[in-house]
N, C-alpha and C positions, 0 to 999 in steps of 0.2 A: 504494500500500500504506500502510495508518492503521497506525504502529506505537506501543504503547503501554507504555514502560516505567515499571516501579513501582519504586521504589527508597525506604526508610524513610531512608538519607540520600544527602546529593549536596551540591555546591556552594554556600557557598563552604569548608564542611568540605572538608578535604584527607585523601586516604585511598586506598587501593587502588582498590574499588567507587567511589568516588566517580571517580577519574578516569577507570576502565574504562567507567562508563555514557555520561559525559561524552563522550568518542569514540568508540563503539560509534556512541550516535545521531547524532552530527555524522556519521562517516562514512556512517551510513542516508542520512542527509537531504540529504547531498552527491549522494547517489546518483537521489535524485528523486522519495523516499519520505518522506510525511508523520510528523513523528516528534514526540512528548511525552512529555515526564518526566513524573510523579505523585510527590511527593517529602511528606515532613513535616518537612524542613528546613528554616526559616525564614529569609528574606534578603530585602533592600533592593530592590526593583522595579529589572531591570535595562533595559538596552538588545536592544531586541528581536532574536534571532538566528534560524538556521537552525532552532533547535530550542524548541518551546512549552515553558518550566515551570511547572508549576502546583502550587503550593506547600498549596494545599487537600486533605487529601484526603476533605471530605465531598464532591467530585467525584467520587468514585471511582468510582459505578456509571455517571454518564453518560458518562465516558471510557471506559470500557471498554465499555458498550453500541455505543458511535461507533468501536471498532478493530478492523483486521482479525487482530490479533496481540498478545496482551498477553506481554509479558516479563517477569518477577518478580526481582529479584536479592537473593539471602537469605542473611544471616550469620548469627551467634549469635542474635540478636532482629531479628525482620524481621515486625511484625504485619502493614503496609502493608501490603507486597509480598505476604506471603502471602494474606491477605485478596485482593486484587488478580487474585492468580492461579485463585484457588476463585470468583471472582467472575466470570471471564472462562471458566474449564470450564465452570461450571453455565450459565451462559447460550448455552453452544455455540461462543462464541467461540476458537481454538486458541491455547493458551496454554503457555506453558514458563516453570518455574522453575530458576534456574540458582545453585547455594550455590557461595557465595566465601568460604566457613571452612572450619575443622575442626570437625566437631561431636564428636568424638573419644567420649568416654566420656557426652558426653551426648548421645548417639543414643536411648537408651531414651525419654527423658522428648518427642523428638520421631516415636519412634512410637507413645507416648499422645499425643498431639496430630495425627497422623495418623487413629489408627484413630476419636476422640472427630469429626472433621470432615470425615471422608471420601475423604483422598486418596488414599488407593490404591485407591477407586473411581471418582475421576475423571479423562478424560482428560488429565492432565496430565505434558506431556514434561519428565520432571525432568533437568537437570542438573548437571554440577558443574566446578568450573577445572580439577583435575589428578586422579591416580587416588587421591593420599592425600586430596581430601577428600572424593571420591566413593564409598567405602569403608563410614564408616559414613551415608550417607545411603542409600544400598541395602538397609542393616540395618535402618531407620527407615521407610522406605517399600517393605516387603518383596511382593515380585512385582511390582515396575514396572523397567521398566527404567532404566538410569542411567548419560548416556553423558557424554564428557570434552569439554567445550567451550575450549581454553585461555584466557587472558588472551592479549594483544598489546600492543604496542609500535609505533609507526613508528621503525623501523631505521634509515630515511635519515635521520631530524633523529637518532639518536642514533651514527648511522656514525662511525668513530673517525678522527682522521687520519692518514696514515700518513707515514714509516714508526711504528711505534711509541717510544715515548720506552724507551730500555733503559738510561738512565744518572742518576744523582743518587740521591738518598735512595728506596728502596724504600714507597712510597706503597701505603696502605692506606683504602679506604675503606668507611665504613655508610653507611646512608640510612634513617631510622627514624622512627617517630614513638616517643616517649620514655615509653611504657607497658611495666607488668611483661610483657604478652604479647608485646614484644617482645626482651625480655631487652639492654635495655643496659645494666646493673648488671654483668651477666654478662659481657656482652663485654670491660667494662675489665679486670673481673679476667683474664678471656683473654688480654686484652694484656699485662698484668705480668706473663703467665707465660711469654709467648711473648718477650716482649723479657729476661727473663732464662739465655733458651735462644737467645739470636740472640748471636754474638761484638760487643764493644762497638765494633769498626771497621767494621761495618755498618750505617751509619745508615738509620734506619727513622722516619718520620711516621705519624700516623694523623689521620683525621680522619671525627667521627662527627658527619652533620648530621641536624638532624630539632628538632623539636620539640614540648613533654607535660608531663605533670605530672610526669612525675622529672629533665625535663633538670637541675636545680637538685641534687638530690638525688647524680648523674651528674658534673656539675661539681666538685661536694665531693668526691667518691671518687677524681675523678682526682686533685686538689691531695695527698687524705690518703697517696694513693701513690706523690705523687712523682715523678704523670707529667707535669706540666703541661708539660713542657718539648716534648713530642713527640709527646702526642694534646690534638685542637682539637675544638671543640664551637661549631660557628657560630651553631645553630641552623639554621631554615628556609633553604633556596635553591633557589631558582626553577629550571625544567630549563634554563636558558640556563647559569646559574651552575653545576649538576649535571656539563651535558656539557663546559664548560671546564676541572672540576676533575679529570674520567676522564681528560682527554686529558693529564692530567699525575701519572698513578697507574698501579698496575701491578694490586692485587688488592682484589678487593670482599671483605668477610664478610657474611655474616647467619646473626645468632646465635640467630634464634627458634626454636623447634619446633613449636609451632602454629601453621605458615605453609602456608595452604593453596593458593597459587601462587607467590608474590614478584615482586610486580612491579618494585617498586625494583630486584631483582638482576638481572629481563630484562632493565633497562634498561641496568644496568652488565656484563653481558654482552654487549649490544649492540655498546658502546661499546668492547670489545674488553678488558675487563678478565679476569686470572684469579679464577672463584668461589671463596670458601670456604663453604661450608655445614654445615647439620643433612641426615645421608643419609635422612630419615623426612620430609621435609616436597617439598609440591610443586617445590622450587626441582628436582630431581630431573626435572621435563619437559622443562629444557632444561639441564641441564647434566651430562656424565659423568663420575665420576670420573676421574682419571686423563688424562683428554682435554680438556674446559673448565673446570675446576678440581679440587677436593679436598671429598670428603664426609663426614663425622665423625659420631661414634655419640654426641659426650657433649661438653660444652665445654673437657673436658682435651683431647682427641682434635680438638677447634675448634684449641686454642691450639698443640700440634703441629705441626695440619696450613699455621698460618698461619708458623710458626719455620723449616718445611720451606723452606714458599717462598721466604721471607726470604733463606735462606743457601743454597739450590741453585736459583744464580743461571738453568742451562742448564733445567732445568725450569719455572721462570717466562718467563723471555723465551719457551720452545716453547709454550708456554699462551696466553702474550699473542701470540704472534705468528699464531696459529692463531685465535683468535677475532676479532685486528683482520681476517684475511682470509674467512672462514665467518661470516655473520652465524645468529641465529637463524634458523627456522624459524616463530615465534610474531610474527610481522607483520598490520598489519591487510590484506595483501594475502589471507593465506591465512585468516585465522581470521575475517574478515566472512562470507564463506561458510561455514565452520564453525555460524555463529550461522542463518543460513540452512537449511543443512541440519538444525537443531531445529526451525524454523518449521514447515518440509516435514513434520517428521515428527510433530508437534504436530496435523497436518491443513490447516495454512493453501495455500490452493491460488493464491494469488496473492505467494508470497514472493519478495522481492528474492531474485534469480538472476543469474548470467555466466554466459559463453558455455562453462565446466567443468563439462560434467556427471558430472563424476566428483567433486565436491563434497563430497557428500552423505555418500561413503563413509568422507570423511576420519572422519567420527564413530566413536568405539569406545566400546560398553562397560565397563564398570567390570567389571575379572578378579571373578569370580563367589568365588573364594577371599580375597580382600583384606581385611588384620587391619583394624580401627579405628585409628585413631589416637589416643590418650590424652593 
């Protein structure tokens, strides 16, 4: 099987999409399927792996003339990919697009870019990561269908160790890259609000890694608040770094709202942490309120639900103690075939398959009711 994914960025940017394509085709190509990036990311000739990248993309027709499956992975601006994808329908090739945003309130302006190019005339199996961002892509590409493909994680490299740690300072942690859409401006102030709702004989850390054009910005806010003393700002670390520091923390936040899966929080939910989240954004496909973490309407209602946890000690350690034993569901065990069964239904008759034939079904549609996201 010629798999052919298009991706406008990938490696060595760091990012969601970037690491999901990233392991998607490693794991294709482990599998015994021929696999290529198509990227307009520019980088250093590497050492040659599992997986072809080609960083051209005036290639783009002869790679997809040459595949049995083109994959599209589309966020806010995805010319490649898109192109990509209408390049591999019209040629009869079976192709799927899969969006990793929110297009939220700009859905309109991509079903003028729809109806101007013809996708909701062409075969194309559109997807999406969770159901809040497949919502308004249904609205934008109206009368196709539009089913939930998740993101994934390998669970065993992020397995927690046990037992759980339930003593010393109440550890809190982010993982972000340090842009407005991801609101770490916002978070700090969550924490100043949360740490003045926590009794002062509770010691609580935080520590928010990532790095952007506002860590600097992020840094200064926490000094002007006076928090230096108990939230850290590392910058970048590496998943080796990542899973050493879960395993000595008790709750993740993520404070975005236009998150249209959260891979970072699969990942700290893997790892047996309690979530705190935005209750509108995808982090909602793996985690319940009340059961693997706390969901909030607003970042006052973020900063509550994080003072909660802080100070009712029996309801964090039941949180943490439940997710170090229940791992997710969103593993590339189960969600390689997930991507499988779009292929299938894309029309590809030669798709990487296991011995589950009940695969296919895991797919759902996007609730035909489902608001936009804004």
């Amino acid at each position: 099987m010629r798999i052919l994914h298009a991706t406008d960025t990938y490696g060595p940017t760091l990012g969601g999409i970037e690491v999901l394509v990233r392991t998607l085709a490693e794991s294709q190509a482990a599998a015994g399927h021929e696999v290529t990036v198509l990227t307009r990311t520019p980088a250093p000739d590497a050492a040659p792996g599992t997986v072809d990248v080609c960083r051209d993309p005036g290639a783009m027709r002869a790679l997809v003339a040459g595949a049995d499956v083109v994959h599209g992975h589309v966020s806010a601006y995805s010319p490649l990919a898109l192109r990509a994808v209408e390049a591999g329908a019209k040629a009869g090739v079976p192709s799927v697009a899969t969006v990793h945003s929110v297009w939220g309130s700009a859905w309109p302006l991509f079903r003028a870019a729809a109806e101007v190019r013809g996708w909701t005339d062409l075969p194309i199996q559109w997807t999406a990561v969770s159901d809040v961002a497949a919502g308004p892509v249904r609205r934008a590409i109206a009368g196709r269908e539009v089913v939930v493909v998740p993101n994934a994680v390998d669970t065993s490299f992020w397995a927690p160790a046990r037992p759980p740690r339930l003593t010393g300072p109440v550890t809190i942690v982010s993982v972000m890259r340090m842009s407005h859409r991801k609101k770490p401006l916002e978070l700090v102030a969550a924490l100043q609000r949360m740490r003045a709702r926590v009794p002062a004989d509770i010691p609580v850390t935080a520590v928010l890694a990532g790095d952007g054009p506002l860590l600097d910005r992020v840094r200064r806010k926490i000094h002007r608040l006076g928090l230096a003393g108990w939230v850290h700002t590392p910058g970048d670390l590496s998943h080796a770094q990542l899973r050493d520091l879960y395993r000595h923390a008790e709750i993740y936040v993520a404070p975005a709202r236009l998150e249209s899966f959260g891979l970072a929080a699969l990942e700290a939910r893997a790892a047996g942490l309690a979530i705190v989240a935005r209750e509108d954004t995808g982090v909602t496909e793996f985690v319940a309120h009340g059961l693997d973490g706390l969901l909030a309407g607003d970042h006052e209602e973020l900063a509550d639900h994080l003072a909660h946890l802080c100070t009712d000690e029996a309801m964090r350690h039941t949180m943490v103690q439940r997710n170090h034993l229940v791992p997710p569901l969103q593993d590339w065990s189960h969600v390689l075939e997930r991507n499988t069964a779009a292929y299938l239904m894309a029309g590809a008759v030669d798709a990487p398959c296991s011995d589950d034939p009940s695969s296919a079904t895991t797919l759902r549609p996007s609730p035909a009711g489902e608001s936009a996201a804004t």
